[in-house]
ZARORO-651601 format. One line per 4 residues: number of its first residue (from 0); for each residue x, y, z of N, C-alpha, C. Coordinates in steps of 0.001 Angstrom, whole numbers, plus 500000, padded with zeros to 6 digits. Example, Ala and Ser with C-alpha at 12.3 -4.5 7.8 and 13.67 -1.06 7.14 Angstrom:
0 = 513190/494310/507800/512300/495500/507800/513200/496700/507800 ~ 512850/497750/507080/513670/498940/507140/512900/500030/507870 $
REM end
This chain:
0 = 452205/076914/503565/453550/076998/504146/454483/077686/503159 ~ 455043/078815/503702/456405/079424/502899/457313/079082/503184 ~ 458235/079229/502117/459540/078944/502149/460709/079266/504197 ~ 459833/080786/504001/460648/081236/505055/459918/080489/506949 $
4 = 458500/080252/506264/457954/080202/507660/458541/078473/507699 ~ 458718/077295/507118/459737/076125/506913/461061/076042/507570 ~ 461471/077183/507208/462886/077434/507513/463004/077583/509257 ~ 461835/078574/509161/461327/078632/511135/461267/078014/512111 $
8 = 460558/076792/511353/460006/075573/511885/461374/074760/512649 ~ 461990/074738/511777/463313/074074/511477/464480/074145/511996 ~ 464462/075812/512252/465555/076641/512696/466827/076145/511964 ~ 466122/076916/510267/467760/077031/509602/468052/078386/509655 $
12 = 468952/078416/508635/469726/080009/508739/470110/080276/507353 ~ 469749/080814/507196/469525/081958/505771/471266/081878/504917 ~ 470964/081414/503435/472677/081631/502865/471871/081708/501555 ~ 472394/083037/501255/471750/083619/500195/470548/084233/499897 $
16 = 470000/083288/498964/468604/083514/498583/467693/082486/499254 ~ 468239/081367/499878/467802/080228/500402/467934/079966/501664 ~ 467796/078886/502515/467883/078829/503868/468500/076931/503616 ~ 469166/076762/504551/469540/075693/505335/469579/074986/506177 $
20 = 468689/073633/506560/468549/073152/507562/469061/071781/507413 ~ 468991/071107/508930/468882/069978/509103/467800/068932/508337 ~ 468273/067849/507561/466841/067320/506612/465949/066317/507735 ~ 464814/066548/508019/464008/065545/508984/464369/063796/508243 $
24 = 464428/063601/507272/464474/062579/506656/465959/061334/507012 ~ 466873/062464/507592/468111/061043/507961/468879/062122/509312 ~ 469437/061465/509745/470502/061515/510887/471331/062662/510239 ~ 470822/063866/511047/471588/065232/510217/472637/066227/510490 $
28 = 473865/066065/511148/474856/066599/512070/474619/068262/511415 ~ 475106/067959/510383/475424/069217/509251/474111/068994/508559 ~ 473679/070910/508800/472687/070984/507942/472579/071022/505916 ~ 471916/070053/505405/471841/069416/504001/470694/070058/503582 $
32 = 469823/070169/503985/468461/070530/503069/468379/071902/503079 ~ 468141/072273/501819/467777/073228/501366/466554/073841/501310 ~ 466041/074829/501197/464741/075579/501441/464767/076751/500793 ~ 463897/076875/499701/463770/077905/498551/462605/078177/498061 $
36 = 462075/079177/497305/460743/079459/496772/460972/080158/495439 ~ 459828/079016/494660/459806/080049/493132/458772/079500/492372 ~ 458294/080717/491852/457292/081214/491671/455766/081116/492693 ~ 456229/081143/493898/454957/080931/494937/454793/079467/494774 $
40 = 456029/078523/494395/456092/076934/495200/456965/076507/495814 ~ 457077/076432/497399/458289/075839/497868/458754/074878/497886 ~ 460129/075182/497625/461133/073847/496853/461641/073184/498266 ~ 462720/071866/498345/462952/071403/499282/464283/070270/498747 $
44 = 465299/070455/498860/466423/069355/498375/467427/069080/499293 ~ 467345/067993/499415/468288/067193/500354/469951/067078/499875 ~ 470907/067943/500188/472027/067464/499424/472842/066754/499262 ~ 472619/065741/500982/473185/064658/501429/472471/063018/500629 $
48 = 471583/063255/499827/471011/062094/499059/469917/061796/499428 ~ 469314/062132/500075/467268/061703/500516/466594/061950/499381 ~ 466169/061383/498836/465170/061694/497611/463814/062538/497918 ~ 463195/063288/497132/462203/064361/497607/461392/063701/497762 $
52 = 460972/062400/497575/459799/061716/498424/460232/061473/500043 ~ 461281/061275/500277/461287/060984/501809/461290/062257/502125 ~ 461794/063302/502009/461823/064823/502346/460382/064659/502569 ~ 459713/065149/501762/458526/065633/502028/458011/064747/503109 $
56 = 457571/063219/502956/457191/062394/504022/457326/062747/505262 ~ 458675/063044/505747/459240/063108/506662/458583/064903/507371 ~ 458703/065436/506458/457791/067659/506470/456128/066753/507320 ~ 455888/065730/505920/454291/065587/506787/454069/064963/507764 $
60 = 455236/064177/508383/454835/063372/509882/454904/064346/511209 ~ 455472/065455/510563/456116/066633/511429/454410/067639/511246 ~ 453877/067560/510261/452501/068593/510026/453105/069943/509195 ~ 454650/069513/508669/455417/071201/508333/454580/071096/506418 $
64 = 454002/070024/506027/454017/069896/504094/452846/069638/504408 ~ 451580/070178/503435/450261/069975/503616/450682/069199/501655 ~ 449866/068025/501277/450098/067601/500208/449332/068605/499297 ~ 449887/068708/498141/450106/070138/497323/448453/069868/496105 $
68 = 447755/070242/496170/445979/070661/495372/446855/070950/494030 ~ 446338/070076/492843/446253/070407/491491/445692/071523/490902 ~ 445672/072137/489795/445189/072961/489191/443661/072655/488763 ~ 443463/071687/488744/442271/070926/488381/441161/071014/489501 $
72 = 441817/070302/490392/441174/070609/492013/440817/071703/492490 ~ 440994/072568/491836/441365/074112/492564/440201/074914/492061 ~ 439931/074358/490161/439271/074926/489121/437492/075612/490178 ~ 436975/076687/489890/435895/077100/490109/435153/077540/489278 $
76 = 436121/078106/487715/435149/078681/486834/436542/078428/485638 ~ 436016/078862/484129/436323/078377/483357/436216/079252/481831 ~ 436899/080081/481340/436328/081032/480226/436994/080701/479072 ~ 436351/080103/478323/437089/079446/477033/437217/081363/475607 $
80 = 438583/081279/475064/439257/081753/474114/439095/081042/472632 ~ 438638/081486/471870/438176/080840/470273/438912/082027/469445 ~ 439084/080927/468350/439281/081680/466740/438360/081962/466424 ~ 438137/082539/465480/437223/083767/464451/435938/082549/464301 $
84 = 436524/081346/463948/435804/080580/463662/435003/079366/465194 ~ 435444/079954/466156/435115/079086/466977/435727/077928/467909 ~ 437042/077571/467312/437995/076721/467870/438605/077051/469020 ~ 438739/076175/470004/439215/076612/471377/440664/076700/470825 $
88 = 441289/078350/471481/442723/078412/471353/442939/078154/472819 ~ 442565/078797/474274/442884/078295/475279/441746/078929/476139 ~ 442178/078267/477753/440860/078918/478444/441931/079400/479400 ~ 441047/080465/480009/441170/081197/482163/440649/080607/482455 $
92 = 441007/079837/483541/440265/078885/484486/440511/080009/486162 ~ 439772/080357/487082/439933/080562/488196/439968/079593/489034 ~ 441082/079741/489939/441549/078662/490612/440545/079383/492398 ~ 440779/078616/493446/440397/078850/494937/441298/078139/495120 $
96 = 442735/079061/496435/442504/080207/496489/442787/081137/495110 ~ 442061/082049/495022/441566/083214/493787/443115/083499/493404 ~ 443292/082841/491866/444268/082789/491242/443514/082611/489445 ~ 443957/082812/488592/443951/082991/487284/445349/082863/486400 $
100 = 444351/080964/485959/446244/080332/485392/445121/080413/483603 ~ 446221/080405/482954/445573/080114/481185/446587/078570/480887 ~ 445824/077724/480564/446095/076485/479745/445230/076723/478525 ~ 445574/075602/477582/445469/075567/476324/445484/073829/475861 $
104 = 444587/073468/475061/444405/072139/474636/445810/071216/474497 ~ 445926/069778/474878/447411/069576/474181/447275/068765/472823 ~ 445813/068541/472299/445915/067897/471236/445136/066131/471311 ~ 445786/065624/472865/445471/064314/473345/444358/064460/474749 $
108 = 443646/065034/474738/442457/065446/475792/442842/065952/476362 ~ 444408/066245/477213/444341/066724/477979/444733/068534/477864 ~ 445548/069508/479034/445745/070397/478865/447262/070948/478895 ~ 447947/071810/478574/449215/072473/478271/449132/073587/479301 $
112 = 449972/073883/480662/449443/074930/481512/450356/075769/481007 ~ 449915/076630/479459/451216/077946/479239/450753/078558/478583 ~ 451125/079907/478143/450175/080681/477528/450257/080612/476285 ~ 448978/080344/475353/448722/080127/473658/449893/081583/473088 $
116 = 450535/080672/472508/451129/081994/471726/450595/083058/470707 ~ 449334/082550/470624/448132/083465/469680/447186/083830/470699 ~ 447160/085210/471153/446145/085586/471960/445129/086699/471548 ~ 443890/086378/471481/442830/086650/471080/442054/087477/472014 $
120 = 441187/088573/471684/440296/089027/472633/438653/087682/472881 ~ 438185/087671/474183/437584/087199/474860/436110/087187/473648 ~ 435553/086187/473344/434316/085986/472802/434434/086670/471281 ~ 435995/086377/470835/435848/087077/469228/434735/086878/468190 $
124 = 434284/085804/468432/433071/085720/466932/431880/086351/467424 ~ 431803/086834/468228/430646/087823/468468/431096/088902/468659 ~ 431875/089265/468271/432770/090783/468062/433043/091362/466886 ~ 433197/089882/465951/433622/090147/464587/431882/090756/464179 $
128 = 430492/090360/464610/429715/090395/464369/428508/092006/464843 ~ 429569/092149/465818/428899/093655/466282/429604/094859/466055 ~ 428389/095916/465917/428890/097403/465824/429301/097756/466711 ~ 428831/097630/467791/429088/098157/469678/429331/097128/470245 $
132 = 431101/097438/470935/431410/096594/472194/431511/097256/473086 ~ 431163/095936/474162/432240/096843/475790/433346/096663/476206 ~ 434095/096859/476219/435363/096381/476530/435855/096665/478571 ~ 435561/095518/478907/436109/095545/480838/437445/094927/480790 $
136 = 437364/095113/482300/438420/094090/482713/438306/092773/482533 ~ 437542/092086/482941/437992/090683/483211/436238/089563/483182 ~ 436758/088386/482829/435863/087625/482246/434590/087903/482792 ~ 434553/087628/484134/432938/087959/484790/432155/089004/484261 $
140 = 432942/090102/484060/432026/091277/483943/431773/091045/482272 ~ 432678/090411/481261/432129/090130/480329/430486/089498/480062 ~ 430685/088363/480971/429791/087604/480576/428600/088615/481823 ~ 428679/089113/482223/427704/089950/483884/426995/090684/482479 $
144 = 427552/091073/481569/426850/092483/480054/426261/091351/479749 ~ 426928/090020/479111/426263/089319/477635/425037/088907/478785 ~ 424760/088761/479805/423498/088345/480250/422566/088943/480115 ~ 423040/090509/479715/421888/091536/479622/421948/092147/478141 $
148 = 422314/091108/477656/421803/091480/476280/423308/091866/475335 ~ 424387/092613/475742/424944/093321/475339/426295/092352/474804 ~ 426873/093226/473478/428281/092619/473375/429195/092560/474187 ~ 430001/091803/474278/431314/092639/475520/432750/091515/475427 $
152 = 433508/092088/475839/434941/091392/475702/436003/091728/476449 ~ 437246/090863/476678/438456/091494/477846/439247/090443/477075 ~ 440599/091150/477643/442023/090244/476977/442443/089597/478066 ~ 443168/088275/478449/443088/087544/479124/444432/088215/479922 $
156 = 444365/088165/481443/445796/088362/482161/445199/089871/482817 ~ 444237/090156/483056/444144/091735/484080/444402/093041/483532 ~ 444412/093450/484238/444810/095251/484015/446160/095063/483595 ~ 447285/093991/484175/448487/094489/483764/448670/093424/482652 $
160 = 448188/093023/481738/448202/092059/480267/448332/093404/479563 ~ 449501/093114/478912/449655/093952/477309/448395/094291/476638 ~ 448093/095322/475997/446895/095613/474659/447718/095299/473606 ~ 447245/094568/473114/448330/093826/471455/447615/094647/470496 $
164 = 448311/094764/469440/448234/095619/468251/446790/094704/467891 ~ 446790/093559/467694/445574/092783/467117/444482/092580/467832 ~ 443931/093077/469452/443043/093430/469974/442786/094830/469111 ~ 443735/095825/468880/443083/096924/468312/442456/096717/466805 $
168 = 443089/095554/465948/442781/096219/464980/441015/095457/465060 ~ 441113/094146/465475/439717/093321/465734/438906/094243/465938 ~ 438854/095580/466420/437816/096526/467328/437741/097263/465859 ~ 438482/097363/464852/438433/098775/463759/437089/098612/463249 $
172 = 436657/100344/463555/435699/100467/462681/434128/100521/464056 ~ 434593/099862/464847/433312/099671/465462/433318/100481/466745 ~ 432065/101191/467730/431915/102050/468377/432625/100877/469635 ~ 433291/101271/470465/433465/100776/472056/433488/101639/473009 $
176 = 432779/100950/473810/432672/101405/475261/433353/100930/476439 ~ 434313/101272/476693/435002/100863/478102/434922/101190/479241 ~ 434683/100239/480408/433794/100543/481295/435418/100317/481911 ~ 436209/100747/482858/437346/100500/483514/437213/099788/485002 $
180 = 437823/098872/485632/437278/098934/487176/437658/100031/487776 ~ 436842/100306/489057/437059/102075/489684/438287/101616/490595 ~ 439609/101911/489858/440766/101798/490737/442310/101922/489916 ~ 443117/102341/490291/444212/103254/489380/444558/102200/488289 $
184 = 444661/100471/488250/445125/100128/487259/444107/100258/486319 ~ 443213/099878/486990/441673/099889/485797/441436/101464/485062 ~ 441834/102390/485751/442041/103619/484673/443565/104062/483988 ~ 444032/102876/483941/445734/103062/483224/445452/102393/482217 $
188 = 444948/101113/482558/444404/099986/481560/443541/100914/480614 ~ 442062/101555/480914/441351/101671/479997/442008/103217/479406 ~ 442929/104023/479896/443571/104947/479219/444619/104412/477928 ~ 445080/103249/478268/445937/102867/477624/445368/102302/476545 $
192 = 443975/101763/476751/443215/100921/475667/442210/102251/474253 ~ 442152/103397/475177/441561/104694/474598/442461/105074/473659 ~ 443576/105023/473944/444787/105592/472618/445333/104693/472120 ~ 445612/103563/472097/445413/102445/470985/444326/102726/469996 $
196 = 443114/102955/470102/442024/102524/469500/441945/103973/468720 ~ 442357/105198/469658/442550/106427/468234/442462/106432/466982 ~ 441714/106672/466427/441679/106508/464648/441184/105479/464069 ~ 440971/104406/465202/441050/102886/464431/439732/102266/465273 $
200 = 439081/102869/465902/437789/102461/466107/436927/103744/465704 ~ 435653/103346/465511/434544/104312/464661/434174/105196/465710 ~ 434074/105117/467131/433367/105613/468090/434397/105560/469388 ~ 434458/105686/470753/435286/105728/471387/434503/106036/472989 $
204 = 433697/105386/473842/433493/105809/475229/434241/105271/476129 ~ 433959/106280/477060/434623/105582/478562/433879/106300/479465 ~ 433066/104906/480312/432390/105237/480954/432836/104958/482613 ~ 432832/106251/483519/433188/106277/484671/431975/105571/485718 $
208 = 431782/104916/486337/430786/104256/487782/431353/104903/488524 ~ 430214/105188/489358/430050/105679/490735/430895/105520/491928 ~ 431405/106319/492496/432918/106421/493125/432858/104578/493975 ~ 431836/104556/494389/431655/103448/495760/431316/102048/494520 $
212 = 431367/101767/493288/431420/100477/492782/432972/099964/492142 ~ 432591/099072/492345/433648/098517/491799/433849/098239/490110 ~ 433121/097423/490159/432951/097139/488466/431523/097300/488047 ~ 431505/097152/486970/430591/096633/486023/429248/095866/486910 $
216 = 429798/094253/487038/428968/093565/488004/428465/093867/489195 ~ 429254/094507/489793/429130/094773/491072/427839/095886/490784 ~ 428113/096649/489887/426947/097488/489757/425597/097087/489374 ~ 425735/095963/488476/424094/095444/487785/423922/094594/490063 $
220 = 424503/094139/490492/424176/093408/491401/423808/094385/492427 ~ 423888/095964/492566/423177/096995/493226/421890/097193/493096 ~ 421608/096486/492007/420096/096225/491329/419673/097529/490242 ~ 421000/097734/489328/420437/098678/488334/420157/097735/487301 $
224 = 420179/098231/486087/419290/097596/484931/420133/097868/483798 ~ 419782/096993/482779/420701/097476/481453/420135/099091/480624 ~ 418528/099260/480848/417886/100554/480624/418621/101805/481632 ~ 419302/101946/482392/419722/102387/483485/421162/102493/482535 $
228 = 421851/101129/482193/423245/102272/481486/423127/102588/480660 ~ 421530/101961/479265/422217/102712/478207/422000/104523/479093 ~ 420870/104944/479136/421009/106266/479720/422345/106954/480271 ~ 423034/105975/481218/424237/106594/481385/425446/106997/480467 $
232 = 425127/106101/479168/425784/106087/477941/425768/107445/477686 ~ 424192/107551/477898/424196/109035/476538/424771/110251/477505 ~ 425225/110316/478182/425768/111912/478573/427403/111515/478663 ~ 427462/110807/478386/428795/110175/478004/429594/111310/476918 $
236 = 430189/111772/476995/431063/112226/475556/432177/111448/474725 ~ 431999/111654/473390/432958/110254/473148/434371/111265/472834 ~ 435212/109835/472595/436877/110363/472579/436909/110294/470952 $
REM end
């Protein structure tokens, strides 16, 4: 339920950025409740005094409030972030529906849902340890390489996550290969990640897939082979 399709239900009327209705919760001449959205959660405040437990109560006897799934509940997969040495700094958890939140330890078992203010590239101590990385987009296709043998790594947050000065310098010295996803951010991203690394990595590829794949994974799951890219490697020219 959105903010606006609520408002529908309801038949309020739009003031501002928000909408106004009658609150289901008390005897409502003049419309009191409010109806707003932020950050993709809709809000709901009574201004006449109903507390947001009867609000809502009152949304679910009507079928308008479905009770709201935790982050926890949601979890499907899980990619833990380490120091040099191994220590969890934070994880990507993928949520259903297909969302990607980063929490971080709070110290007392549980978790902090915000982003580590130290952000690290994906599987660093096996990076610090290799000559050749790959550098993708995003966790799956990391771990889709390390199944087949290979190094590989991504910075947490997509195509549109910053390249931090300290993803580049972690890479100095060593050959990378960036495989981009086949689609305009995924070649902004890995253009943007190619001239960062200028001067400051030993080696430099970028390897284009076949107009009709998507990624990385998507390609080993066409049923090619890891013998199959290094070959594609070598006619590769480096930057």
């Amino acid at each position: 339920m959105t903010a606006e399709s609520l408002a529908r239900h309801l038949e309020a009327r739009r003031v501002g950025s928000h909408w106004m209705a009658r609150c289901p919760a008390h005897e409502d001449r003049t419309p009191s409740l409010s109806i707003s959205e932020r950050d993709g959660r809709l809000l709901v405040h009574c201004h006449a005094g109903c507390s947001q437990r009867r609000v809502i109560e009152a949304l679910q006897s009507k079928g308008l409030w479905a009770p709201e799934r935790r982050f926890e509940d949601r979890i499907v997969a899980g990619y833990d972030y380490t120091g040099k040495d191994g220590e969890l700094l934070y994880q990507i958890v993928r949520l259903d529906p297909k969302d990607f939140k980063q929490r971080r330890p709070d110290g007392r078992g549980g978790w902090i849902w915000h982003k580590h203010p130290h952000q690290v590239l994906y599987h660093l101590p096996e990076i610090l340890e290799a000559p050749i990385v790959f550098v993708v987009e995003g966790e799956k296709d990391v771990e889709t390489l390390r199944s087949y043998g290979f190094v590989a790594t991504t910075n947490a947050g997509g195509a549109k996550a910053p390249w931090l000065s300290e993803y580049t310098e972690t890479l100095r010295g060593r050959e990378v290969i960036i495989i981009p996803d086949n689609d305009g951010p995924g070649w902004k991203r890995a253009a943007i990640i190619a001239r960062a690394l200028l001067g400051v990595a030993g080696r430099i590829l970028v390897l284009e897939l076949p107009p009709a794949t998507k990624d990385i994974s998507d390609w080993f799951a066409a049923g090619h082979s890891e013998c199959e890219l290094i070959e594609m490697l070598r006619g590769v020219n480096a930057t």
